[in-house]
N, C-alpha and C positions, 0 to 999 in steps of 0.2 A: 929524872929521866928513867932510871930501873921500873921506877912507880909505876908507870906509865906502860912501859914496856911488860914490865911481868904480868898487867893488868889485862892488856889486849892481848897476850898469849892467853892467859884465863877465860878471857870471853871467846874466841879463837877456839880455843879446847873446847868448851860446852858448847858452842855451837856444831863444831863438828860431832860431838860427841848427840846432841839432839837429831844431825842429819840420821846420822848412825841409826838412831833408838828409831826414827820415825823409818827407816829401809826395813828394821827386824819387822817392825811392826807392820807393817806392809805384806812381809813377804812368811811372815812365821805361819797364816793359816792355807796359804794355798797347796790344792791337792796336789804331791807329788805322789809320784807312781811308785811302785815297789822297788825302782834300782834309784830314787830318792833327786829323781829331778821331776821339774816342770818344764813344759812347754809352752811358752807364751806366744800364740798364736799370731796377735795385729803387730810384733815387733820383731818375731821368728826369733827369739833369745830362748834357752834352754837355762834354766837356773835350777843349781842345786842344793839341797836340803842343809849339806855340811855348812855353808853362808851363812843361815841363821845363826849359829851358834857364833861365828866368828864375825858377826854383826852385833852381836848383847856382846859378847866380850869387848869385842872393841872400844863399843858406845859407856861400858862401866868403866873402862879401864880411861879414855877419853875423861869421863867427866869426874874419875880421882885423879885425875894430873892437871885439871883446872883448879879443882880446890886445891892442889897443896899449890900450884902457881899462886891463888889469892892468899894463901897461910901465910906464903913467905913472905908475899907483897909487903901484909898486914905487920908480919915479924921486923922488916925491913924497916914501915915508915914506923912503927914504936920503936925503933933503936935511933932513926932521926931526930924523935919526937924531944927521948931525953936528953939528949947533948943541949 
C-alpha cells in the first residue's frame, strides 16, 4: 500500500513538475517592458518577469522530490524484497 502511494505522489510530482517546466517555457521569451511585466492583450492578464524564475525553480524543485519519492519507493520494496 506505501508502494503504491509513494509511487502516484511520484508521478503527481513530475507531472506537476512538467506543467511547471512547460508555463516557464511558455512564458520565459515574451517581451516584457522595462518595469519587467507583460501585457497579455486577448485575456487582459499582466504577467510578470520575477514568475519565470519561480516557475524553473518550482518545476526542478518538483521534479527532485518525485525522484527521491521513487528512491524511497524503490529503498522501501528492497527492504520487503529481503524479509
Amino acid at each position: 500500500m506505501r508502494q503504491r502511494a509513494l509511487l502516484i505522489a511520484a508521478i503527481v510530482a513530475w507531472a506537476a513538475a512538467g506543467a511547471s517546466a512547460f508555463i516557464w517555457f511558455e512564458r520565459r521569451g515574451l517581451p516584457y517592458n522595462a518595469q519587467g511585466r507583460y501585457f497579455d492583450e486577448s485575456t487582459a492578464t499582466v504577467l510578470h518577469e520575477q514568475s519565470v524564475t519561480v516557475l524553473a525553480v518550482l518545476a526542478v524543485s518538483l521534479f527532485l522530490l518525485g525522484g527521491l519519492l521513487f528512491a524511497v519507493r524503490r529503498r522501501f520494496q528492497a527492504g520487503l524484497d529481503a524479509d
